[in-house]
C-alpha positions as CSV (number, residue, x, y, z in Angstrom):
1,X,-7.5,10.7,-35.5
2,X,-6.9,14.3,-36.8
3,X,-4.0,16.0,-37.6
4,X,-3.9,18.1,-34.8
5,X,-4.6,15.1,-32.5
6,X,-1.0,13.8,-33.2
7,X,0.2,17.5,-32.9
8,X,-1.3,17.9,-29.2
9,X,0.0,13.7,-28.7
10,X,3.7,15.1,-29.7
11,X,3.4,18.4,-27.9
12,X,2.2,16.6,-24.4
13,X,4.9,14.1,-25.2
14,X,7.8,17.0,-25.3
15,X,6.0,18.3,-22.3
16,X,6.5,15.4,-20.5
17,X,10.5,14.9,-21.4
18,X,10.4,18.6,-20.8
19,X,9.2,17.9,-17.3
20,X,11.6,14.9,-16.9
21,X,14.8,17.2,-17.4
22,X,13.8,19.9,-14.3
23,X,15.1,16.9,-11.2
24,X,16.3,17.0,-8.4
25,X,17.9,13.9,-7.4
26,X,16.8,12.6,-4.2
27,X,17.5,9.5,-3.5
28,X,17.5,6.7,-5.8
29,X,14.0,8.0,-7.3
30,X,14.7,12.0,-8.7
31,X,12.0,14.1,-8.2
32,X,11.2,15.6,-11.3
33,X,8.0,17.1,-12.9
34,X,6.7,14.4,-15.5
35,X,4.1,13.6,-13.4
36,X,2.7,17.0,-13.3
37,X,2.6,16.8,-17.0
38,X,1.4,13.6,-17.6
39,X,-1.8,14.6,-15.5
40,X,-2.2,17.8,-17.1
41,X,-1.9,16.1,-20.9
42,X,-4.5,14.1,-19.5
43,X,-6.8,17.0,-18.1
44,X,-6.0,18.7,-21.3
45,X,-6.2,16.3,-24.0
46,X,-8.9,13.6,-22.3
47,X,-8.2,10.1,-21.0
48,X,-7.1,8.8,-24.7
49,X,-4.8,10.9,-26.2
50,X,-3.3,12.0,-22.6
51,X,-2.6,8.4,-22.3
52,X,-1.0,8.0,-25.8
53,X,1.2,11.0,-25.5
54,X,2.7,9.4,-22.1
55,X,2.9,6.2,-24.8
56,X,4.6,8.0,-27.1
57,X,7.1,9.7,-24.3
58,X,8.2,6.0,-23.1
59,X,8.5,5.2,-26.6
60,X,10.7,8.3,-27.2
61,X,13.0,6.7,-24.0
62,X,13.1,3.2,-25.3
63,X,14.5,3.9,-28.8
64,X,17.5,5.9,-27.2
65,X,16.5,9.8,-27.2
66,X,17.4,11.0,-23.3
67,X,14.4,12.3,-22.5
68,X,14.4,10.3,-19.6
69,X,15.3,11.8,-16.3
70,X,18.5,9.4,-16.2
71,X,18.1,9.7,-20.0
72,X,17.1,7.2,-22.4
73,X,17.2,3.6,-24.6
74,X,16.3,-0.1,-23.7
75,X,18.7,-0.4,-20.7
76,X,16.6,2.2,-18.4
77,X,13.7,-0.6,-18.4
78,X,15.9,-2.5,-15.5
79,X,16.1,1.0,-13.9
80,X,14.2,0.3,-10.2
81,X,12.9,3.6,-10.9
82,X,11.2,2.7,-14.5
83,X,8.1,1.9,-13.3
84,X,7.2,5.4,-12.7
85,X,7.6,5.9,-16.1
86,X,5.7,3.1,-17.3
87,X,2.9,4.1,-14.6
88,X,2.5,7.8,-16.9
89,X,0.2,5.9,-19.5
90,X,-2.3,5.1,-16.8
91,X,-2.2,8.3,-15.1
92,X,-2.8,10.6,-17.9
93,X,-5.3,8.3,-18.7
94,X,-7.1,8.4,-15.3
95,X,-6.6,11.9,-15.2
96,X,-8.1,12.4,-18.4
97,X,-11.5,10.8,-17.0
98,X,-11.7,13.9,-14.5
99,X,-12.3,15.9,-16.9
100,X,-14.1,13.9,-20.0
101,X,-17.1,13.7,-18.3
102,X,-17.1,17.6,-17.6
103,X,-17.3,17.0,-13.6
104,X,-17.0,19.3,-10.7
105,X,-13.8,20.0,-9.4
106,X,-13.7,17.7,-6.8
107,X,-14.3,15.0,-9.6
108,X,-11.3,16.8,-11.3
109,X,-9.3,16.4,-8.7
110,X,-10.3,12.8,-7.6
111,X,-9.3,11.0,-11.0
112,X,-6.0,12.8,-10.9
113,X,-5.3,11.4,-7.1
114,X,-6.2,8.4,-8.2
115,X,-4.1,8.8,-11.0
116,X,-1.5,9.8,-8.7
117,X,-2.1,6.1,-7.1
118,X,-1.2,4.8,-10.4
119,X,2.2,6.1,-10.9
120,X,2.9,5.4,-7.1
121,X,1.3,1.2,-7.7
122,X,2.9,0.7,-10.4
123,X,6.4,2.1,-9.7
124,X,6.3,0.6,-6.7
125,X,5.9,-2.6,-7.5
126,X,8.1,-2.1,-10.3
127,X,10.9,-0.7,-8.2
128,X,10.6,-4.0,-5.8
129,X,10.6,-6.4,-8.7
130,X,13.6,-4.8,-10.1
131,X,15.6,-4.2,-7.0
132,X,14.9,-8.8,-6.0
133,X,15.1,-10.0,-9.0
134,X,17.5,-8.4,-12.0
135,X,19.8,-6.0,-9.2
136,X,19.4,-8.9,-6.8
137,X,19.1,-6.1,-3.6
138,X,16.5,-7.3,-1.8
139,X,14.5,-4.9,-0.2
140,X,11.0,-5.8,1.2
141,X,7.5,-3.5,0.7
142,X,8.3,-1.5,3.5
143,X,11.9,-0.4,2.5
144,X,10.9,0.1,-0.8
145,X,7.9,2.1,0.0
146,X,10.1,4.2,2.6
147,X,13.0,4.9,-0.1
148,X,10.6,4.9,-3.3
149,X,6.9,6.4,-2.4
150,X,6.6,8.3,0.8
151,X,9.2,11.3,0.6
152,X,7.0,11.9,-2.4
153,X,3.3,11.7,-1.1
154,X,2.9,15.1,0.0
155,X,4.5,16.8,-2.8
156,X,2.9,14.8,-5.1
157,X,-0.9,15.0,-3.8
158,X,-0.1,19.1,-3.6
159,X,1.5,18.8,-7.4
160,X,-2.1,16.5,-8.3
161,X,-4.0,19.3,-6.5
162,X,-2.7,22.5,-8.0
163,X,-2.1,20.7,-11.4
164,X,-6.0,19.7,-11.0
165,X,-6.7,23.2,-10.6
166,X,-4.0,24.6,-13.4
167,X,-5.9,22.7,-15.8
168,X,-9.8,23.6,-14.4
169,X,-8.3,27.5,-15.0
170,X,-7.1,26.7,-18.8
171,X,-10.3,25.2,-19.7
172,X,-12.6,28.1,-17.7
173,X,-10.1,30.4,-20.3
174,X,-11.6,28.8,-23.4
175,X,-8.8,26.1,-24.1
176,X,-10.3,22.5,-24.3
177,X,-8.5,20.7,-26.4
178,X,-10.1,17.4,-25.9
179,X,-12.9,18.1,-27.4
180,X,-11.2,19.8,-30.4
């Protein structure tokens, strides 16, 4: 790995914490816009390093720096809404497959859907497992999907779309840094 690997890693990483400050809380999950820039360090950077510099944003958050929306250190991992963080990795990784195999848009936008999934699986079940067994609130798939996934779907899959599409521009413009 190259010096300017770990630059773009660090950069993306910012990005991301960047992202997590602009929120607006909603609810007990905040919509914010780290999921915009996890996929585009992905689409930007390739599956690998788009998936390290999520790695190295929840590693940021766990050693205490507030760069998490509700800021930051080793309490936020019994957060119900940590999950979404921890579901980053994968989705700049998925993301990053849309456009490491240089397809058509509609690939483009396909891996970062499904990396859109990703997020939404994994803080999901996260947000479940938190709220039944450490905050002991139970709350069954449905609430939980009602109050944690679905006032985010559409906003979301539009973010996917036009962050898809944000990235597909950059790279027509000459900037590819995954293959730098």
């Amino acid at each position: 790995m190259s010096t300017k690997h770990l630059v773009y890693i660090a950069l993306f990483a910012a990005l991301i914490a960047v992202g997590a400050q602009i929120r607006l809380p909603i609810g007990p999950v905040p919509v914010t816009f780290q999921v915009p820039m996890a996929l585009l360090a992905g689409l930007l950077l390739g599956p690998k390093l788009g998936a390290m510099s999520a790695l190295v944003y929840l590693l940021m958050g766990l050693v205490g720096l507030p760069v998490f929306a509700g800021g930051g250190g080793l309490a936020t991992v019994v957060s119900p809404t940590f999950g979404f963080i921890i579901g980053l990795i994968p989705a700049a990784f998925f993301a990053g497959l849309g456009t490491a195999y240089r397809t058509p848009l509609a690939g483009t936008v396909s891996f970062t859907l499904i990396a859109l999934f990703a997020v939404f699986l994994i803080g999901f079940l996260y947000f479940i497992f938190i709220m039944n067994s450490v905050i002991g609130t139970p709350v069954s798939a449905v609430e939980a999907f009602k109050v944690a996934v679905l006032p985010f779907i559409v906003k979301d899959i539009v973010v996917a779309v036009l962050t898809s599409l944000f990235a597909r521009t950059l790279h027509a413009r000459g900037l590819d840094l995954a293959s730098s």
